[in-house]
C-alpha positions as CSV (number, residue, x, y, z in Angstrom):
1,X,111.4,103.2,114.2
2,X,109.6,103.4,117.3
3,X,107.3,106.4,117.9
4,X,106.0,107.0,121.3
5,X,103.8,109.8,122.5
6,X,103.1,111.3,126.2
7,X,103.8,110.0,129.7
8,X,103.9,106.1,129.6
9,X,105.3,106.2,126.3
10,X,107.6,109.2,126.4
11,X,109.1,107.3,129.8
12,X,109.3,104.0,128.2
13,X,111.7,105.3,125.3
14,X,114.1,108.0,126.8
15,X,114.3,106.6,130.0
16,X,114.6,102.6,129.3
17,X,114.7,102.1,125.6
18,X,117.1,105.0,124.4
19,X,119.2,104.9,127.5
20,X,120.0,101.1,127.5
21,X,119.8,101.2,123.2
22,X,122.3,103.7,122.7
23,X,125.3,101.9,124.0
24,X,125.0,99.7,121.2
25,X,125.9,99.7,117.8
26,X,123.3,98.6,115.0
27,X,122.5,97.6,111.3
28,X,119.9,99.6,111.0
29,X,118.4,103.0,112.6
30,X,116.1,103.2,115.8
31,X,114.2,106.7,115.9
32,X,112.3,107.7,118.9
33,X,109.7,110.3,118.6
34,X,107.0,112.0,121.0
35,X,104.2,113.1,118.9
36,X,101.6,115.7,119.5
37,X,98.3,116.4,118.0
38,X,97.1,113.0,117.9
39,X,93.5,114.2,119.2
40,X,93.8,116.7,117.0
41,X,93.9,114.1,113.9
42,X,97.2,111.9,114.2
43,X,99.2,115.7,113.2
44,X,102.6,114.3,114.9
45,X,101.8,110.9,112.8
46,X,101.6,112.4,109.8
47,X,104.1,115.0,109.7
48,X,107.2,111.9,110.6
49,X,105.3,110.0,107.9
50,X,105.3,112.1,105.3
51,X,109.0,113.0,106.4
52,X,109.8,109.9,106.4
53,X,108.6,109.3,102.6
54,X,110.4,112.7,102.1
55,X,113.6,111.1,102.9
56,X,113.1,108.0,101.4
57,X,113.6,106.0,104.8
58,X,113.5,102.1,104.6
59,X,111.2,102.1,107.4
60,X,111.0,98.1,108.4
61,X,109.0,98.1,111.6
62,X,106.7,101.3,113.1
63,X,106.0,100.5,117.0
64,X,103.4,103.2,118.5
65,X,103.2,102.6,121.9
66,X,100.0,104.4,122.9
67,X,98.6,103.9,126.4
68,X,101.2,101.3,127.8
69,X,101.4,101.9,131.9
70,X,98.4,100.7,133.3
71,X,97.0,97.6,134.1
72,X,93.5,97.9,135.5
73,X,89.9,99.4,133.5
74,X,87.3,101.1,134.1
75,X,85.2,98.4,135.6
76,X,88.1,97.0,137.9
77,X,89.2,94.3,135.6
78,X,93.1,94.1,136.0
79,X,95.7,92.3,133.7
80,X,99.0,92.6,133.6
81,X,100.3,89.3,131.9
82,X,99.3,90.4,128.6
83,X,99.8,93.2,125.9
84,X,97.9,94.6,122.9
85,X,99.4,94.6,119.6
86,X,97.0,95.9,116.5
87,X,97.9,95.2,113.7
88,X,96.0,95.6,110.0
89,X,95.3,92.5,107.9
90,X,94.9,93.0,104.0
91,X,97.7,96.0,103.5
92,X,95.5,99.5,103.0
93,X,97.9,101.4,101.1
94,X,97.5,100.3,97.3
95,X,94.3,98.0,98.0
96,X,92.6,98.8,95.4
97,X,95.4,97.4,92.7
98,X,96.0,94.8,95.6
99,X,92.2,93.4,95.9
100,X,91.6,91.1,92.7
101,X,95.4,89.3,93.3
102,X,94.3,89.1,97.0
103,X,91.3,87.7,96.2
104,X,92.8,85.1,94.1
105,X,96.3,84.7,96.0
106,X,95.8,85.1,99.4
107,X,97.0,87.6,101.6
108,X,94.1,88.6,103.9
109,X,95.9,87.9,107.0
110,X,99.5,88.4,106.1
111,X,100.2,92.6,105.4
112,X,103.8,93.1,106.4
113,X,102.3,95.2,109.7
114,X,100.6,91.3,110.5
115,X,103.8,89.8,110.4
116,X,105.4,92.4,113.3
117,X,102.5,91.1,115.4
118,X,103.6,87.7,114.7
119,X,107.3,88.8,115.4
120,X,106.4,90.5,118.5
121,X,104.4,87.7,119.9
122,X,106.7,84.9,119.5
123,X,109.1,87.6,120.9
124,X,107.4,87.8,124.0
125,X,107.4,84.0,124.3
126,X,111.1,83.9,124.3
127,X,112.0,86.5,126.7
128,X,109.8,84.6,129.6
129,X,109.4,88.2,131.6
130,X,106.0,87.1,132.3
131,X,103.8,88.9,129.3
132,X,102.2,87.7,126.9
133,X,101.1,89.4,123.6
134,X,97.7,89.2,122.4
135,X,97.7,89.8,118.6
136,X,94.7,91.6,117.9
137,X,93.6,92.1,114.1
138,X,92.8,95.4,113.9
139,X,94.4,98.4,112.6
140,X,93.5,100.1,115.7
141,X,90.8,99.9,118.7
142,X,87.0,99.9,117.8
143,X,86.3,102.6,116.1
144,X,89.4,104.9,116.9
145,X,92.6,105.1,115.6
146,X,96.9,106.0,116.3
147,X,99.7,107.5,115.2
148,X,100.5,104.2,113.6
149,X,98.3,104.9,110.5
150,X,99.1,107.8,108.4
151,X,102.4,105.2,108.5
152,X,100.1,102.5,107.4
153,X,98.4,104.7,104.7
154,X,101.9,105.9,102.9
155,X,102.7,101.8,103.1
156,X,105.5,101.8,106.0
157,X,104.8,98.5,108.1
158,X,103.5,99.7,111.9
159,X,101.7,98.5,114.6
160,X,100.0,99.6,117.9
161,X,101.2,98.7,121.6
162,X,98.7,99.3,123.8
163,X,97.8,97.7,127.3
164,X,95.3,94.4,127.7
165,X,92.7,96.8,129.2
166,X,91.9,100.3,129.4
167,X,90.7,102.8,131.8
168,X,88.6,105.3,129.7
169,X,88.0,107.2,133.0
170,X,91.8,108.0,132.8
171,X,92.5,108.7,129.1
172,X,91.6,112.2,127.7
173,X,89.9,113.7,130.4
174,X,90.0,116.8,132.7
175,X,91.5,116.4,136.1
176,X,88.8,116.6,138.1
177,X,86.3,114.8,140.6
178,X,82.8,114.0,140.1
179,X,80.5,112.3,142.4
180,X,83.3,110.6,144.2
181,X,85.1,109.4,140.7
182,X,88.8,110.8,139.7
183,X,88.8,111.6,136.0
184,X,92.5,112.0,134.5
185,X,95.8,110.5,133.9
186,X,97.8,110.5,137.0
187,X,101.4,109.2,138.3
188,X,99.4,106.7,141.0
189,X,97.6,105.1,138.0
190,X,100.3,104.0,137.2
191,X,101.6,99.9,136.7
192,X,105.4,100.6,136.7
193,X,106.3,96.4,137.1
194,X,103.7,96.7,134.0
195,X,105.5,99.4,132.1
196,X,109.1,97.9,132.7
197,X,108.0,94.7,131.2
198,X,106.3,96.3,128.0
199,X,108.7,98.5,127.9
200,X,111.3,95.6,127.9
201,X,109.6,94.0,125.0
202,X,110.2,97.2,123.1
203,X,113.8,97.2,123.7
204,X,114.2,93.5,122.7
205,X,112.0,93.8,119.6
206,X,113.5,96.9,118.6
207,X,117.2,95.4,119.3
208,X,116.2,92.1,116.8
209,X,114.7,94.3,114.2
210,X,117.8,96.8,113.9
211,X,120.2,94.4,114.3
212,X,118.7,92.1,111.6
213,X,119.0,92.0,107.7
214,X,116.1,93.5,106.0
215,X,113.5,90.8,105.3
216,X,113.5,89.8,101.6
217,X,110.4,90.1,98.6
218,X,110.0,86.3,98.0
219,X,107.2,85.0,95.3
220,X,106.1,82.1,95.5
221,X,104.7,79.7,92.7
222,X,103.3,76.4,92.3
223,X,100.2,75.9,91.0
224,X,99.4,72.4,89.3
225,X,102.2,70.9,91.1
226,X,103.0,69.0,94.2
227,X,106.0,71.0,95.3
228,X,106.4,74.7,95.8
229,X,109.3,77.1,94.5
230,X,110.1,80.6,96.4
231,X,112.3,83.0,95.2
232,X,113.6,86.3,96.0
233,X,116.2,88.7,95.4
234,X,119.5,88.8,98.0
235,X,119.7,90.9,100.1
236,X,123.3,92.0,100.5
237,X,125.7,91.0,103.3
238,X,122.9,88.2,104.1
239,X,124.7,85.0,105.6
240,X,121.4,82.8,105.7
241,X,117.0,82.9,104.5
242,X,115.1,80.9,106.6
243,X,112.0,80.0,104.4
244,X,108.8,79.6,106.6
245,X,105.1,78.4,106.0
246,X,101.8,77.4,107.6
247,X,98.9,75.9,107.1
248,X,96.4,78.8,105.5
249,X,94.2,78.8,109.0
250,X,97.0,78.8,111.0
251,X,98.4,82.0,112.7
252,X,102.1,81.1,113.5
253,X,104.2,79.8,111.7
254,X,104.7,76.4,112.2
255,X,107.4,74.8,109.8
256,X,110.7,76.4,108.6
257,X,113.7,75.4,106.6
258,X,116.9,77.0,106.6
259,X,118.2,77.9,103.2
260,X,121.9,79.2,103.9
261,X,123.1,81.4,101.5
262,X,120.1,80.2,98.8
263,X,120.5,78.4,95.7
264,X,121.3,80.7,93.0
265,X,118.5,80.8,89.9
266,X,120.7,81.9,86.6
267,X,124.1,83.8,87.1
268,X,126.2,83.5,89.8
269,X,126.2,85.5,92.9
270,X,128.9,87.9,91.7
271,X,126.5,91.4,90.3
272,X,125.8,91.1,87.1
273,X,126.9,94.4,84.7
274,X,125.7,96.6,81.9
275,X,127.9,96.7,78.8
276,X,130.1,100.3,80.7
277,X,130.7,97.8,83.4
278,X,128.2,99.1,85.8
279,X,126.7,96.9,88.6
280,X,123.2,96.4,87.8
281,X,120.4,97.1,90.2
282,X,119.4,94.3,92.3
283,X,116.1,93.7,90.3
284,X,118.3,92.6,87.4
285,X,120.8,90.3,89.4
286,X,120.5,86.3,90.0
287,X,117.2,85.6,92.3
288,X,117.7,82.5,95.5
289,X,115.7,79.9,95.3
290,X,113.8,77.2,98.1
291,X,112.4,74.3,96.4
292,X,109.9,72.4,98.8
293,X,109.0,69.1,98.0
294,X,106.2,67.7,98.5
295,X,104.8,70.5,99.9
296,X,101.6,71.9,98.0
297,X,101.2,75.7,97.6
298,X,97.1,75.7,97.8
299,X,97.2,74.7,101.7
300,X,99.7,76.8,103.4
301,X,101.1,80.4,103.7
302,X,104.4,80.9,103.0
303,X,107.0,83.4,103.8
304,X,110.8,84.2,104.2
305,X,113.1,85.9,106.6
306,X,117.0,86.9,106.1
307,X,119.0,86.3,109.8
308,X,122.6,88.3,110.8
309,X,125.7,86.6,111.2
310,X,125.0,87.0,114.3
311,X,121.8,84.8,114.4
312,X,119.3,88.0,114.4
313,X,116.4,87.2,111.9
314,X,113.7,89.9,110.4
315,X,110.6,89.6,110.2
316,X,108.9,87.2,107.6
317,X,108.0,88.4,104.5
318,X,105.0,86.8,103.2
319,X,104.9,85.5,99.9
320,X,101.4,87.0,99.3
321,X,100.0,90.3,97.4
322,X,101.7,93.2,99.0
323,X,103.0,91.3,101.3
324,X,106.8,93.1,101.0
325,X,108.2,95.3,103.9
326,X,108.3,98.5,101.7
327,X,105.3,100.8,100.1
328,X,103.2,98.9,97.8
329,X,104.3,100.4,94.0
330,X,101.9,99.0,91.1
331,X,103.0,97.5,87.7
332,X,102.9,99.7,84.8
333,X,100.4,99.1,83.1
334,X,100.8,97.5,79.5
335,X,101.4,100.1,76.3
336,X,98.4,100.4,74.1
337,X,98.8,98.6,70.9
């Protein structure tokens, strides 16, 4: 899903991304939106949130593009090698119930929205159409806020796109002219080289993240010991997990292992079934499994991702707190005795 609101944004995602997108089948649904009322208090944001809880949408990946088509700021600085992404760190949505496992598991860096920001940056590397992304953790610019988080607040996974540096003299003003300065958003402020290479990014990011699997839940344990055991529950039609991990300090992730089509923990991969022959849900089936040897769970971050026949891979899931793609839901708690 890829929200986008006013000029820059609208442009990018009719013109480019929808256009060139829609002559292509996918796994998974793209949505574009323009939203309104943002100044107003995020109104579009929230009411495709809260429609999108409504209809119980598997929402993988929110993009808000907010101010993407310039490349100069107020004070004359000009970039146009690098992008914005914000992303939040510790998930916001269920923290409370989340805090004391974060505090003793980890988890501070790795919310699902972090791990788009990691997606989209090595992204970027790869396509070589001379922009870089500049992760910045934050839910949002100091002290303001996007359309991105009444997303983050039901638990959906999004992120803001937003240019290297702003021209406040051209965002939310009156056209008008005031002791020689212009004041207001206007088609000669405009980058287009700029926008057509952010804009690019969107389309390849939102290409990878449709065409790929859903990324798993894995859990990870290994306390006491000097190897480390992940496991999660398969995602259906998944060829191959790739199990990744860094060291705790580390932003990328820096080692990976493939794991094919896992190692199956306990039955085999046929579904097991209730006693009337039902297929049980996917919480009751056989779990995969990634031993790593050697490899001790204290120093690193670990994570998983599922890849396409096709070789398109998800995001990585962290193995962390709340660290699944999906709303946070909290245990129930224990009956009283």
């Amino acid at each position: 899903m890829a929200p986008v609101r006013a000029a820059s944004k609208t442009a990018a995602s009719a013109e480019r991304a929808a256009r060139v997108l829609s002559k292509h089948k996918f796994r998974g649904t793209i949505i574009y939106a323009a939203l309104s009322g943002e100044e107003q208090g995020l109104l579009g944001g929230k009411i495709l949130a809260d429609y999108a809880k409504a209809q119980g949408w598997n929402v993988i990946a929110n993009l808000n593009n907010d101010i993407i088509g310039n490349s100069c700021g107020s004070d004359g600085v000009c970039n146009d090698k690098l992008v914005r992404v914000f992303s939040e760190g510790p998930r916001w949505q269920g923290h409370e119930d989340l805090a004391k496992q974060i505090r003793s598991l980890g988890g501070e860096n790795d919310a699902p929205s972090r791990n788009i920001s990691r997606f989209l940056d090595s992204l970027a590397d790869r396509l070589n159409i001379g922009l870089d992304v500049r992760q910045i953790w934050r839910t949002d610019r100091f002290g303001r806020g996007g359309d991105h988080i009444p997303f983050l607040e039901l638990g959906f996974p999004a992120a803001r796109i937003s240019v290297a540096v702003e021209n406040y003299d051209w965002q939310h003003q009156d056209l008008r002219t005031e002791n020689g300065k212009v004041y207001g958003d206007t088609i000669d402020h405009m980058d287009f080289p700029y926008l057509e290479k952010v804009t690019k990014l969107n389309v390849a990011a939102l290409a990878a993240i449709a065409s790929a699997p859903p990324p798993p839940e894995p859990k990870v344990e290994g306390g006491v010991s000097t190897d480390t055991t992940l496991t999660w529950v398969p995602v259906d039609q998944i060829d191959e997990y790739v199990v990744r991990w860094r060291r705790t300090d580390d932003n990328a992730w820096t080692e990976s292992k493939a794991a094919g089509n896992c190692v199956f923990v306990g039955a085999p991969r046929a579904p097991k079934r209730d006693a009337a022959g039902n297929s049980l849900p996917p919480e009751h089936q056989s779990s995969c499994q990634a031993v790593l040897k050697g490899i001790r769970v204290d120093d690193w971050v670990f994570g998983v991702s599922s890849v396409s026949k096709d070789g398109f891979e998800s995001p990585v899931a962290s193995a962390v707190p709340g660290g699944a793609f999906k709303p946070y839901v909290a245990a129930p708690a224990a009956p009283v005795k």
